[in-house]
C-alpha positions in Angstrom: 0.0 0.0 0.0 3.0 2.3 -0.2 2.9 5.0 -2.8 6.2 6.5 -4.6 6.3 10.2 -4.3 7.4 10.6 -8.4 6.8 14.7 -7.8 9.6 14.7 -4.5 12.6 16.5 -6.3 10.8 19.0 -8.2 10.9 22.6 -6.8 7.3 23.4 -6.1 6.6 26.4 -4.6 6.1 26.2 -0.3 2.6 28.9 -0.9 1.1 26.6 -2.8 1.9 23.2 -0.9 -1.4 21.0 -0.6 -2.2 21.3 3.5 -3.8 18.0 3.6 -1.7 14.5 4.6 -2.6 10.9 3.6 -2.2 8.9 6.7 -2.1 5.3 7.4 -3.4 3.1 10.1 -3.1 -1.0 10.6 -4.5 -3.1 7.7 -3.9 -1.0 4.9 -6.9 1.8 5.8 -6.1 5.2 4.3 -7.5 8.4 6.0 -7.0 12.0 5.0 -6.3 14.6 7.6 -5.6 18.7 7.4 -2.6 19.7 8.7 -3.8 22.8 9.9 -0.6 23.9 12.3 1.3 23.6 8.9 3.6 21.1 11.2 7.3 19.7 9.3 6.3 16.3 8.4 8.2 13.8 6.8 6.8 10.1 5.0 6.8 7.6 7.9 6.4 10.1 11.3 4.4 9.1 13.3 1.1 11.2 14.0 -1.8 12.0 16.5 -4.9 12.5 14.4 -8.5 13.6 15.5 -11.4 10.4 15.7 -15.2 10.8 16.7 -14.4 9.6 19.3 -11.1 10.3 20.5 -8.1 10.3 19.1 -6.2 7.5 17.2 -2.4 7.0 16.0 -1.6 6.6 12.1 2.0 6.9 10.1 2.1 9.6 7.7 2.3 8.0 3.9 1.7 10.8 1.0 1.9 14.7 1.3 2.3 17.3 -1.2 0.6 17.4 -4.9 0.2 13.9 -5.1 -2.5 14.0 -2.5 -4.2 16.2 -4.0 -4.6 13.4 -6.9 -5.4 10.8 -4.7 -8.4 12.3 -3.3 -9.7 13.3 -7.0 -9.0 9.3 -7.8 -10.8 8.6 -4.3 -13.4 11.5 -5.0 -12.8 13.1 -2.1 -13.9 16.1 -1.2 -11.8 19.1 0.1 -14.4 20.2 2.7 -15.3 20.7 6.0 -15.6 17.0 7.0 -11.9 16.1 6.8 -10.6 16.4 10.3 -7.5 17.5 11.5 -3.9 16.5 13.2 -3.3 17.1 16.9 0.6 16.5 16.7 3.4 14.0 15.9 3.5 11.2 18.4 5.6 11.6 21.3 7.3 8.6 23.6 4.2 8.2 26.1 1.4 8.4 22.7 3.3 5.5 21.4 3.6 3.6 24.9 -0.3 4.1 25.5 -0.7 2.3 22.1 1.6 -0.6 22.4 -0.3 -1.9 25.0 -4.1 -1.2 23.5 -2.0 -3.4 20.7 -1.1 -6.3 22.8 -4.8 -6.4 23.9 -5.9 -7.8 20.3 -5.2 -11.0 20.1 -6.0 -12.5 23.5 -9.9 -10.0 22.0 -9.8 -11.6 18.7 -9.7 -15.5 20.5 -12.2 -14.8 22.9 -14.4 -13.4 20.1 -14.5 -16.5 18.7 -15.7 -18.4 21.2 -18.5 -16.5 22.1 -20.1 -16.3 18.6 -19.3 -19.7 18.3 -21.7 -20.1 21.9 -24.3 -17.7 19.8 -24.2 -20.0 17.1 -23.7 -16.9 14.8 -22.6 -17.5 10.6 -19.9 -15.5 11.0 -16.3 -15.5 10.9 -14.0 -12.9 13.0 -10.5 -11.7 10.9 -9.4 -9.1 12.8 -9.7 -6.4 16.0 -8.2 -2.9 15.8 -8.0 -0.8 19.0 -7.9 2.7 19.2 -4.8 4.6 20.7 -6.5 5.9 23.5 -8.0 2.4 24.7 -11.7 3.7 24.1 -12.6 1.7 21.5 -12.4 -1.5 19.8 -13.0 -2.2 15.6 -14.3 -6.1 15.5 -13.7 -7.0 11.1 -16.0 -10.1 10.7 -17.1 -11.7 6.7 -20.2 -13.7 6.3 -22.1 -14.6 3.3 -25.8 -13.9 4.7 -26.7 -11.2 6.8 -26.2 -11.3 10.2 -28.4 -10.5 13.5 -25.3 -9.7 15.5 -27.0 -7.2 18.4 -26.4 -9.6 21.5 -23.3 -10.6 20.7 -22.6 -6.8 20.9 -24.2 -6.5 24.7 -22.1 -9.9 25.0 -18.4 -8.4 24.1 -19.3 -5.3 25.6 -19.8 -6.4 29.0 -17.2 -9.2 28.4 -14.0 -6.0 27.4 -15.6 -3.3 28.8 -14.8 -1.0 25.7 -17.3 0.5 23.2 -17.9 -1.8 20.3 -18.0 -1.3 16.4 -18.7 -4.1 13.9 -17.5 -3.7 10.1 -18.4 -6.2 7.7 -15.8 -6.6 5.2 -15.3 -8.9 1.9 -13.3 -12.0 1.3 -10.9 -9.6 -0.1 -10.7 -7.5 2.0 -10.1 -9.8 4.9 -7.2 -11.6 2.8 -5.8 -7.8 2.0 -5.4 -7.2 5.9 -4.1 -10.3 6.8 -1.6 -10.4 4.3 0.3 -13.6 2.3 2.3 -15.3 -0.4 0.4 -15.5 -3.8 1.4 -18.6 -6.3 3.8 -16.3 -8.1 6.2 -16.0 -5.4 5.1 -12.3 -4.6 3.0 -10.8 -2.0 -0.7 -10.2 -2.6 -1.8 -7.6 -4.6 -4.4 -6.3 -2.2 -2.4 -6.2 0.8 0.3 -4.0 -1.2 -1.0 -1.7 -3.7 -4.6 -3.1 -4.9 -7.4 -0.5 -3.5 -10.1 -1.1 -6.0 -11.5 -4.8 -5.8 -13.2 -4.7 -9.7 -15.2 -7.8 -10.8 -13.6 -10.9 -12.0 -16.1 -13.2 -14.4 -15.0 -16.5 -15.5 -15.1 -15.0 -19.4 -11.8 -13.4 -18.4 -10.2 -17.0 -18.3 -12.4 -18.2 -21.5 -10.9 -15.2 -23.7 -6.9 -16.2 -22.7 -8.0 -19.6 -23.4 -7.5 -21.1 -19.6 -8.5 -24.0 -18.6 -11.7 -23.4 -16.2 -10.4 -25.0 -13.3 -11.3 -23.3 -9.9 -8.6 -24.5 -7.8 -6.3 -23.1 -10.3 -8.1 -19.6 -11.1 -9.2 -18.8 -7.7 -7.3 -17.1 -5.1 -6.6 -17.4 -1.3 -10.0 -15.3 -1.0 -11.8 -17.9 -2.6 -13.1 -16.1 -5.1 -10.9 -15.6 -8.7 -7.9 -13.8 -9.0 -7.5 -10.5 -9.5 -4.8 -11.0 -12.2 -6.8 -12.3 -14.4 -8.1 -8.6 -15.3 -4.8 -7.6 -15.6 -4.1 -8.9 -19.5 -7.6 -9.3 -20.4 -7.1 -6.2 -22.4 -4.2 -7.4 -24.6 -6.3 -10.4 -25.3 -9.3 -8.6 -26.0 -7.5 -6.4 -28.6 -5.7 -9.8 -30.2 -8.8 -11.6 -30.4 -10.2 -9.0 -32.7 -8.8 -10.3 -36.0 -9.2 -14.5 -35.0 -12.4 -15.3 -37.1 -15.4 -17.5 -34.6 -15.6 -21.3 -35.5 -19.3 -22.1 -35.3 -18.8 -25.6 -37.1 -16.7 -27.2 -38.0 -14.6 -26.8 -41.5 -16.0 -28.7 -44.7 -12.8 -30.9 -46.7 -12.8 -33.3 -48.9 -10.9 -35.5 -46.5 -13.9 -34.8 -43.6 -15.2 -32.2 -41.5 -12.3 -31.1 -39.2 -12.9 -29.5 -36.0 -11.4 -26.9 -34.0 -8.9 -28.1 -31.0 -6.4 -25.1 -30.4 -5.9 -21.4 -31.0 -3.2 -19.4 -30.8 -3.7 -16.2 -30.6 -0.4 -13.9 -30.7 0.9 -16.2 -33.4 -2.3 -15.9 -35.3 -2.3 -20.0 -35.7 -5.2 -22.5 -35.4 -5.2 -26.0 -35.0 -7.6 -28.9 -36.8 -8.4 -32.2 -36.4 -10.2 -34.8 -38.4 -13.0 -36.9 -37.0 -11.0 -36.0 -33.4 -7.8 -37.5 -35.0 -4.9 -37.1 -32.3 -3.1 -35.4 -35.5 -3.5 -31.3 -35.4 -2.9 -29.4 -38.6 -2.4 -26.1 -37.9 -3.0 -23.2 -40.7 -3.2 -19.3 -40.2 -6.2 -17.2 -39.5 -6.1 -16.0 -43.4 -6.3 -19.5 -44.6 -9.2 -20.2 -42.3 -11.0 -17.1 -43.4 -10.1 -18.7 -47.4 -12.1 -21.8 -46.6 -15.1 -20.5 -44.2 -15.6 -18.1 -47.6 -15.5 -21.5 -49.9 -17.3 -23.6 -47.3 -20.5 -20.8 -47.9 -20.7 -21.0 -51.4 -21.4 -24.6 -50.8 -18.0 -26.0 -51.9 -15.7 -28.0 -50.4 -11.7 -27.6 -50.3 -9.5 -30.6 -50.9 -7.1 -30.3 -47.3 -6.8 -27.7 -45.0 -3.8 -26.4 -46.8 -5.0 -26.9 -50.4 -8.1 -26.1 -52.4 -7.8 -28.8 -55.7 -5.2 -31.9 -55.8 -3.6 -29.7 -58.2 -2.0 -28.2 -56.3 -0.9 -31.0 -54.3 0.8 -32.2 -58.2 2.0 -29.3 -58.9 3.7 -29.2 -56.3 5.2 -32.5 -55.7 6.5 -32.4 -59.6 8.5 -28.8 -58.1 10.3 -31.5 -55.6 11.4 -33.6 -58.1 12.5 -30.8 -60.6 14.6 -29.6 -57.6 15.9 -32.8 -57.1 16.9 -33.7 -60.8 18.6 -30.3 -61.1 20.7 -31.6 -57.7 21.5 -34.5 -59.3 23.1 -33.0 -62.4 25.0 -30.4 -60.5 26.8 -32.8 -58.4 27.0 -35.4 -61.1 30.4 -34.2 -63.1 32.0 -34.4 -59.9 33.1 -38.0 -59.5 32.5 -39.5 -55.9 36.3 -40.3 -53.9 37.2 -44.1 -54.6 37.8 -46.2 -51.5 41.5 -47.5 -51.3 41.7 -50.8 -51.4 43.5 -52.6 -48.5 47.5 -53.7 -49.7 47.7 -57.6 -50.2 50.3 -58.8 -47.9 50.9 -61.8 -50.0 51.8 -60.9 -53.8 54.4 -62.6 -55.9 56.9 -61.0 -58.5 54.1 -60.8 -60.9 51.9 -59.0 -59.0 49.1 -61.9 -58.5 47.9 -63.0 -55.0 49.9 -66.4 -53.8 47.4 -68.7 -52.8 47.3 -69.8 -49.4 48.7 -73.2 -48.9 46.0 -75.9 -49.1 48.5 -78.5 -47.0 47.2 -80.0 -43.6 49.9 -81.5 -42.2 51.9 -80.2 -39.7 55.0 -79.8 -41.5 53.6 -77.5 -43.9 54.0 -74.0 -43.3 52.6 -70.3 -45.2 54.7 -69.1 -47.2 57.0 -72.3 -48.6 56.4 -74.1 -51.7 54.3 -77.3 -52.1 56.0 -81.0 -51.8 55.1 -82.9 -55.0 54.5 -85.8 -52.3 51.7 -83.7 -50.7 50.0 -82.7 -53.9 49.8 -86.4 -54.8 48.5 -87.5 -52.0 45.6 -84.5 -52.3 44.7 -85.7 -55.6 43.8 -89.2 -53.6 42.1 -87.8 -51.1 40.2 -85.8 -53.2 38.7 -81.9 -52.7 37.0 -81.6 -49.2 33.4 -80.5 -49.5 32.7 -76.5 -48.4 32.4 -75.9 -44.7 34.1 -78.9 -43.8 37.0 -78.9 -40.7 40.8 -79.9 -41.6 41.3 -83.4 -40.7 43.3 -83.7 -37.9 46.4 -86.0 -38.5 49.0 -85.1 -35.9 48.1 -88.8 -33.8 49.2 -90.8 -36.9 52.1 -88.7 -37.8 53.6 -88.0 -34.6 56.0 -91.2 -34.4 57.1 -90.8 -38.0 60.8 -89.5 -38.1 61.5 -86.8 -40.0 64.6 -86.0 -42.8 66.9 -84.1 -40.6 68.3 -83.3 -44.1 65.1 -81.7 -45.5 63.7 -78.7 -45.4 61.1 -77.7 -43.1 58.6 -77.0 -46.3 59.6 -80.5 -47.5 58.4 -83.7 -46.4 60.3 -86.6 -45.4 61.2 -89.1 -48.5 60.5 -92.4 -47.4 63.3 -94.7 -46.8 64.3 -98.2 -47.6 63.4 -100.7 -45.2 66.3 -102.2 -43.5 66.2 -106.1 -42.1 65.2 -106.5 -38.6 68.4 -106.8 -36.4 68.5 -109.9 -34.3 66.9 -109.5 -30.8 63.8 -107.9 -31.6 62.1 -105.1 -32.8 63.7 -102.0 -34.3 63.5 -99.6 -32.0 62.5 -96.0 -33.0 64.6 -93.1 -32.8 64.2 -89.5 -33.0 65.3 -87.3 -35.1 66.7 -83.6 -34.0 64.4 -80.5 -35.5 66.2 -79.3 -38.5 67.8 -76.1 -37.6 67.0 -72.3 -39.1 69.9 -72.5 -41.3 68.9 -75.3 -43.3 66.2 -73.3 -44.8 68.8 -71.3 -47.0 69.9 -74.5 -48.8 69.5 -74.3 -52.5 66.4 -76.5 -54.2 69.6 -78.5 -55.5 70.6 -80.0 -51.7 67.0 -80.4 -51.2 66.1 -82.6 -54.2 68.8 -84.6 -53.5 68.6 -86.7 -50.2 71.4 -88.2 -49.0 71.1 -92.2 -49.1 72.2 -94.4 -46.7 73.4 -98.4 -47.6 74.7 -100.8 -45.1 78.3 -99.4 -45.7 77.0 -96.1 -45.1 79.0 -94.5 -47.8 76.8 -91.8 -50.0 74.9 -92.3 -52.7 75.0 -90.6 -56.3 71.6 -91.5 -57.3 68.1 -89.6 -56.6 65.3 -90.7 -54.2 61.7 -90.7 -56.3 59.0 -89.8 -54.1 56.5 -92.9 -53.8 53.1 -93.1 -52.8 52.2 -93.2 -49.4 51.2 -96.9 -48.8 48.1 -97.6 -46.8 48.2 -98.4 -43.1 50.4 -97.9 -40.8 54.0 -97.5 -41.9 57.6 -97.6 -39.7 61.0 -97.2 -40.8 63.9 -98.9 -39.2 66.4 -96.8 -37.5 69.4 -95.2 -39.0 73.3 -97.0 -38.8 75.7 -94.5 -36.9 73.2 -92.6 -34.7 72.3 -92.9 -31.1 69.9 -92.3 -29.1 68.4 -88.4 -28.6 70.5 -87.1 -25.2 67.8 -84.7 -25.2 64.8 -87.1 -25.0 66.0 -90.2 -22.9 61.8 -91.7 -22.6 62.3 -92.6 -26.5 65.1 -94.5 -26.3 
């Protein structure tokens, strides 16, 4: 309820200073008073101002020009009837009043249970004593009219002060008592709102909120006085929005009216109540309420013939031929292709090696002996797992002379020595540096006769016979030191 003094720092002359002073007392009331001793008075002093019946204490609020407007907002007369101001408040004023003060709330719950004894309709907000302890201002709301004149005999003889009763509004009441509204700010009426103007629920229809009364209604109870405050912006906005009395006649069905914005100038339709919204602007709208009365029907909300719906859809792919020949002359980026580890001189990719046994390694030629015995065994079918063969080969000696890419030549049998069977030896891994021997040393295999002098002639490579096959042991060669559980 404070007011901002906007005409403070301009020099009006003192002859013509306004000699009346807005003063206020508890609750917000406002009261104009004469200051007829001309006395220096600031915004806030406190003041001693002339009653009916007595005198009372208020706080000085507004002086100067500006009061002088608020009474011709008020429509207050400058007359006779406004009453004057005794003096500013001294020590033992303000000590008389604190404790007429204290007496208000001990009133206020005694109140209550006496009209609750009188079984009156009737609810008591507030007390207010006077400053001189004469007499008391009860503030009660009640929706009827109320016969209240023995509870007045009641609190009179209960205080032993001189009674008033003043009905008051729901907004009124929640203007003095003061709160928090759901904006985070303090209410309107207990700050600045005087005038309580009427709030109908076509404020909430025209800014398109939802009628929900625990929403739109304020701690009064009744509606909020907010909602008047932008009912003008809508009502000026709402002047160009054309009224939807049915709904809009299309080709695809009637579509009905679910949303309106109405800054943005944007309505939304539905079909049959589809949960799909179209929305189109207030000038289309206007386009097909005009067709719809000539008795004609558009084709969509957004176009009048299927045309257009062509013509338009033969645009896209214009656009999107012209894309395609201005990005076609330049030629996309080719993927590099991954390097081939494996190549030979000639360029071509060396095909893996197709050999299962063990001996075989990637990377070294092909035996002759192995690619014979493929051609028996014929091709294995698609998907099918390498034969496993290491069990059968593992107690056949090797060529310590061959190469490890080379398989072992099979050897002539020798005649069993007297005393029982031969017995198998082992033959030492060939080592890294007989891989470097020429293809000359490796076709030729050294053979061994019973006078173990070398042979000129070549070893052919036979086929593998069938079954299990052992050769004997070698003359001149012991036993592995290495592996002593073979001997």
């Amino acid at each position: 309820m404070n007011v901002f003094d906007w005409l403070s720092h301009m020099g009006i002359p003192e002859v013509d200073n306004f000699d009346i002073v807005e003063v206020k007392f508890k609750g917000g009331r406002k009261e104009y008073y004469r200051n007829v001793d001309f006395l220096p008075l600031n915004t806030g002093d406190p003041v001693v101002v002339d009653v009916p019946s007595g005198h009372h204490i208020g706080y000085v609020s507004l002086q100067g020009e500006l009061v002088r407007l608020q009474m011709q907002k008020r429509k207050i007369r400058d007359d006779d009837q406004i009453l004057r101001i005794y003096r500013v408040a001294n020590q033992k004023d303000m000590e008389k009043w604190g404790e007429a003060q204290n007496r208000e709330i001990p009133t206020l719950y005694r109140c209550r249970q006496i009209v609750d004894e009188y079984g009156l309709k009737m609810k008591m907000s507030d007390i207010e004593y006077q400053a001189d302890n004469s007499k008391a201002t009860f503030y009660y709301s009640a929706d009827d009219r109320v016969d209240f004149r023995e509870l007045i005999k009641a609190l009179a003889g209960e205080f032993r002060i001189r009674v008033e009763m003043r009905q008051i509004s729901l907004r009124q009441e929640a203007g003095r008592l003061g709160g928090i509204g759901v904006c985070g700010r303090e209410l309107c009426c207990s700050t600045w709102l005087v005038d309580f103007k009427n709030v109908s629920t076509s404020a909430a229809r025209y800014q398109n909120l939802s009628l929900n009364p625990g929403k739109l209604s304020g701690q009064c109870g009744r509606l909020k006085c907010c909602l008047n405050y932008e009912l003008d912006t809508y009502m000026d906005a709402i002047k160009d929005i054309p009224s939807i009395d049915r709904p809009l006649q299309t080709e695809s069905g009637p579509a009905k009216l679910q949303k309106t914005d109405i800054f943005r100038r944007l309505m939304w339709f539905s079909y049959n109540n589809d949960n799909d919204w179209h929305s189109i602007s207030c000038d289309r709208v206007k386009e097909i309420l005009a067709i719809n009365e000539k008795g004609k029907k558009v084709f969509t909300l957004q176009y009048n013939e299927a045309s257009e719906i062509e013509d338009l859809a033969a645009k896209s792919t214009r656009e999107l031929e012209l894309l395609d020949k201005k990005f076609a002359s330049t030629s996309p980026k080719r993927k590099k292709k991954p390097r081939s580890q494996n190549k030979n001189s000639n360029g071509n990719r060396s095909q893996p090696p197709a050999s299962n046994k063990p001996d075989s390694k990637p990377g070294k030629p092909d035996n002759p002996q192995n690619n014979a015995q493929k051609t028996k065994q014929g091709p294995r079918a698609e998907g099918e797992q390498p034969k496993k063969r290491r069990n059968k080969n593992r107690n056949k000696p090797r060529n310590p002379d061959a190469s490890p890419g080379q398989a072992s030549a099979p050897q002539p049998q020798q005649p069993k020595a007297q005393g029982g069977p031969p017995k198998r030896q082992n033959v030492q891994k060939p080592k890294a540096d007989d891989s470097n021997k020429s293809n000359s040393d490796i076709a030729k295999p050294r053979p061994q006769g019973n006078d173990g002098n070398k042979g000129n002639g070549t070893t052919e490579a036979k086929p593998k016979a069938q079954g299990k096959k052992r050769f004997p042991p070698r003359k001149n060669q012991g036993p592995n030191p290495n592996n002593s559980g073979n001997e």
